[in-house]
C-alpha positions as CSV (number, residue, x, y, z in Angstrom):
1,X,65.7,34.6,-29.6
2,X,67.2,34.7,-32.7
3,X,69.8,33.0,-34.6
4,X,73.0,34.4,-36.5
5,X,71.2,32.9,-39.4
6,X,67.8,35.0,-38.8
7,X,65.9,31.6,-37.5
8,X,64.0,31.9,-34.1
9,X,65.5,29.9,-31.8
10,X,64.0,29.1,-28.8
11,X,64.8,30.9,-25.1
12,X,67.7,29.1,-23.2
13,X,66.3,26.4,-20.9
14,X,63.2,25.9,-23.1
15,X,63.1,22.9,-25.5
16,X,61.9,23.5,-29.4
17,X,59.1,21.1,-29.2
18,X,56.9,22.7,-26.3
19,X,55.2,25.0,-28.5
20,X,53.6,22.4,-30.6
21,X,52.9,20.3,-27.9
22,X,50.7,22.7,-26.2
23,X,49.0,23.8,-29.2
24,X,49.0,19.8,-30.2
25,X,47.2,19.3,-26.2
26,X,44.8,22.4,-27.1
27,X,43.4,20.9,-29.7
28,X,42.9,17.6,-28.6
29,X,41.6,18.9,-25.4
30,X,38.9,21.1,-27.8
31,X,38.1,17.8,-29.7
32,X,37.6,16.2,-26.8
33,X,35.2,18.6,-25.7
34,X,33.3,18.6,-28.5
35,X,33.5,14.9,-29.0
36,X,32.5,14.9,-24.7
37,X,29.4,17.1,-25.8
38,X,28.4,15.1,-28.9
39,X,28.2,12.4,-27.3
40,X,26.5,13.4,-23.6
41,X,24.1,15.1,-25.8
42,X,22.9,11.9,-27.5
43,X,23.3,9.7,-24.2
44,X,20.5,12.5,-22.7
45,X,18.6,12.2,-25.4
46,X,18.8,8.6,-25.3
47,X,18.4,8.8,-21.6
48,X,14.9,10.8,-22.3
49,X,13.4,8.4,-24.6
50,X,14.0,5.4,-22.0
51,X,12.6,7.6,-19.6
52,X,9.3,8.1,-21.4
53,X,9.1,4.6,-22.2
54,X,9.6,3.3,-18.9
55,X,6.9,6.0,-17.4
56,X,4.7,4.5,-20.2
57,X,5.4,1.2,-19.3
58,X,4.8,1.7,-15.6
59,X,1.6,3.2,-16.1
60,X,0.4,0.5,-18.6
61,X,1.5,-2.1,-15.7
62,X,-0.6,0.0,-13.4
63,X,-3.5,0.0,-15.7
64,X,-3.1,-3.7,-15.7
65,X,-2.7,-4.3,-12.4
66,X,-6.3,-2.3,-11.7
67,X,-7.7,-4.4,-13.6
68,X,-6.8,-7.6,-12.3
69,X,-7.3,-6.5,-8.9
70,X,-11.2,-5.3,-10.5
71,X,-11.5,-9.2,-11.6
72,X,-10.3,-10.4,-8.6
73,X,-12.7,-8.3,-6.4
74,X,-15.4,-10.1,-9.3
75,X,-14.7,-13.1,-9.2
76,X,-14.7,-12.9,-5.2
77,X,-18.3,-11.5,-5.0
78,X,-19.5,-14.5,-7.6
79,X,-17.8,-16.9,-5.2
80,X,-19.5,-15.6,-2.4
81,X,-23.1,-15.5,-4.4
82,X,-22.8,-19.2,-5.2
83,X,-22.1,-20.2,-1.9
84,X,-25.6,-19.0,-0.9
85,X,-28.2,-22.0,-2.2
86,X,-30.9,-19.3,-3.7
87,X,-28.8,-18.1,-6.1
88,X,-29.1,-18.9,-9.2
89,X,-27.5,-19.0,-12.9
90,X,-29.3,-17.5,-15.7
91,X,-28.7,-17.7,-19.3
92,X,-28.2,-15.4,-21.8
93,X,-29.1,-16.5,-25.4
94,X,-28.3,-13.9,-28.4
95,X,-31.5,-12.4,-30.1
96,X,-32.2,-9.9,-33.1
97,X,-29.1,-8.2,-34.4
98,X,-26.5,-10.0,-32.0
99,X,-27.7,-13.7,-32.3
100,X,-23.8,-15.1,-31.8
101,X,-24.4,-12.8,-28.5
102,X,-24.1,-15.3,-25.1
103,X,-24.4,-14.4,-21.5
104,X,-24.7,-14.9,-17.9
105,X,-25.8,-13.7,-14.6
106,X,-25.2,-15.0,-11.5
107,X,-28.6,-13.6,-9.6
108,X,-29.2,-13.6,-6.0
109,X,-32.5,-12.0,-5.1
110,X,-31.1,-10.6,-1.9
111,X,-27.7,-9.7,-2.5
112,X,-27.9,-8.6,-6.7
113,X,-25.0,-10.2,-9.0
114,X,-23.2,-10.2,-11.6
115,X,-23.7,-10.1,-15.5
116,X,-21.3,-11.6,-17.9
117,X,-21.7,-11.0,-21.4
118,X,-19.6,-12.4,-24.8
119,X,-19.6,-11.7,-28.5
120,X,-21.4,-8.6,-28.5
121,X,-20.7,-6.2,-31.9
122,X,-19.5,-3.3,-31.2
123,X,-22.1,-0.2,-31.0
124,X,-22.6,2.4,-33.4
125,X,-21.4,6.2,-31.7
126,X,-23.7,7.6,-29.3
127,X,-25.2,3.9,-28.7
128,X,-24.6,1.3,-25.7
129,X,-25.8,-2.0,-24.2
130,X,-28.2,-1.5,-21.4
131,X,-28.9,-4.4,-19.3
132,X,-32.8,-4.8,-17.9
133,X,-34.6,-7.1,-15.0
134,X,-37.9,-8.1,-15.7
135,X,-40.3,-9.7,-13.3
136,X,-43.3,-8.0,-11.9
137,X,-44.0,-4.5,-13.9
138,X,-41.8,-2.7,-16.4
139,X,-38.5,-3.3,-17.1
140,X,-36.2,-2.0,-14.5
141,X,-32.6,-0.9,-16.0
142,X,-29.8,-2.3,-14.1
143,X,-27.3,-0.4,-15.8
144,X,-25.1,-0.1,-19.3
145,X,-22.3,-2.8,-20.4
146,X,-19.0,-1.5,-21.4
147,X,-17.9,-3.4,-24.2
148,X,-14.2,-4.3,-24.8
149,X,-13.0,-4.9,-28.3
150,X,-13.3,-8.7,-27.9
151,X,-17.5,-7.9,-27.2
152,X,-16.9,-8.7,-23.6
153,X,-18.7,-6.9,-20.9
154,X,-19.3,-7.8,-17.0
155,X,-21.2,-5.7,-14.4
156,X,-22.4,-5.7,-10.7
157,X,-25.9,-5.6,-10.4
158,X,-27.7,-4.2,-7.5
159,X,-30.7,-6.3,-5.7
160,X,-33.9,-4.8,-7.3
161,X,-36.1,-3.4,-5.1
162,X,-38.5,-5.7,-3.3
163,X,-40.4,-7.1,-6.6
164,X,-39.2,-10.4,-7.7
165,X,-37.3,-10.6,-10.8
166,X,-37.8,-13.7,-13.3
167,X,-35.2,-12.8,-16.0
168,X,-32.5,-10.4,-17.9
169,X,-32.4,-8.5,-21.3
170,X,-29.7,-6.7,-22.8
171,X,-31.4,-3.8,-25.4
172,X,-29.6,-1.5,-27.5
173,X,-30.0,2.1,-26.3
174,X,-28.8,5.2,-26.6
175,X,-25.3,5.8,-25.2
176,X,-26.6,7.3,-21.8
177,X,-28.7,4.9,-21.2
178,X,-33.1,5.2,-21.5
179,X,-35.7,5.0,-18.7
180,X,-37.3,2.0,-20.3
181,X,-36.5,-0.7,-23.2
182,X,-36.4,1.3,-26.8
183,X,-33.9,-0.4,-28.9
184,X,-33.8,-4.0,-30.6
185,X,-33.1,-7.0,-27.5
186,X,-29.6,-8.2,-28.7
187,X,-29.8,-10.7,-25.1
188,X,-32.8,-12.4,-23.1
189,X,-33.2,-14.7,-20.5
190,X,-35.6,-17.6,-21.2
């Protein structure tokens, strides 16, 4: 409606201020919005980035938790091999290009055992740590060390066939391993 004066009034019933205050409650309901999207989409992203770390956690914790149960099953079979009075302990004493290199194997003749090495250097690419038995014959391979990055290394070893053995080396071979003793002894048994 308009005024006498040519002002627009507004319609009988209505009050002046309602126009503003819807287009006053538009806009805040727009910023809002916006402000409700802003923010949600930082939370998700936020929300991602914990996800991936906690999935990353939870598999290192599962990684961990292999490996202690691996130690465990370890340090089980060693109990078990020094419980029976022919096993024995042999030493490990570092040789050649590893002379800091020290060792262990816990040897039964009927059952195998278990090698445990220390302070080995870490290989050069495409090389590896082989362990040997000795004893009547060649050299028999009893399989290659893996290394961590504090040059510690432990492995089952299988009984050897029926020959006896008298002692250990640990040779420097190539990385998949050779059929017989080719690189410099880093280890040995005396």
């Amino acid at each position: 409606m308009t005024s006498p004066d040519g002002s627009r009034r507004p319609p009988p019933g209505r009050p002046a201020w309602l126009p503003w205050a819807a287009a006053t409650a538009a806009i805040a309901v727009a910023a809002a919005m916006l402000t409700g999207g802003f923010v949600a989409t930082r939370y998700e992203a936020r929300l991602g980035v914990m996800a991936r770390q906690v999935a990353a956690e939870r598999e290192r914790l599962r990684d961990s938790e292999a490996a202690l149960r691996e130690q465990v099953a370890v340090q089980r079979g060693v109990s078990e091999l020094l419980r029976d009075a022919t096993t024995r302990v042999v030493e490990l004493h570092g040789t050649g290009p590893a002379p800091e290199a020290t060792g262990r194997v816990i040897w039964n003749a009927r059952a195998g055992g278990h090698v445990f090495v220390a302070n080995l250097p870490p290989t050069l690419p495409g090389q590896g740590y082989q362990i040997w038995t000795v004893g009547e014959g060649p050299p028999r391979s009893a399989g290659m060390l893996r290394i961590d990055a504090s040059g510690r290394a432990a492995l089952r070893v299988e009984a050897a066939d029926a020959r006896r053995v008298a002692g250990f080396k640990v040779t420097l071979e190539p990385e998949g391993g050779a059929p017989a003793p080719t690189g410099d002894t880093v280890l040995v048994s005396r």
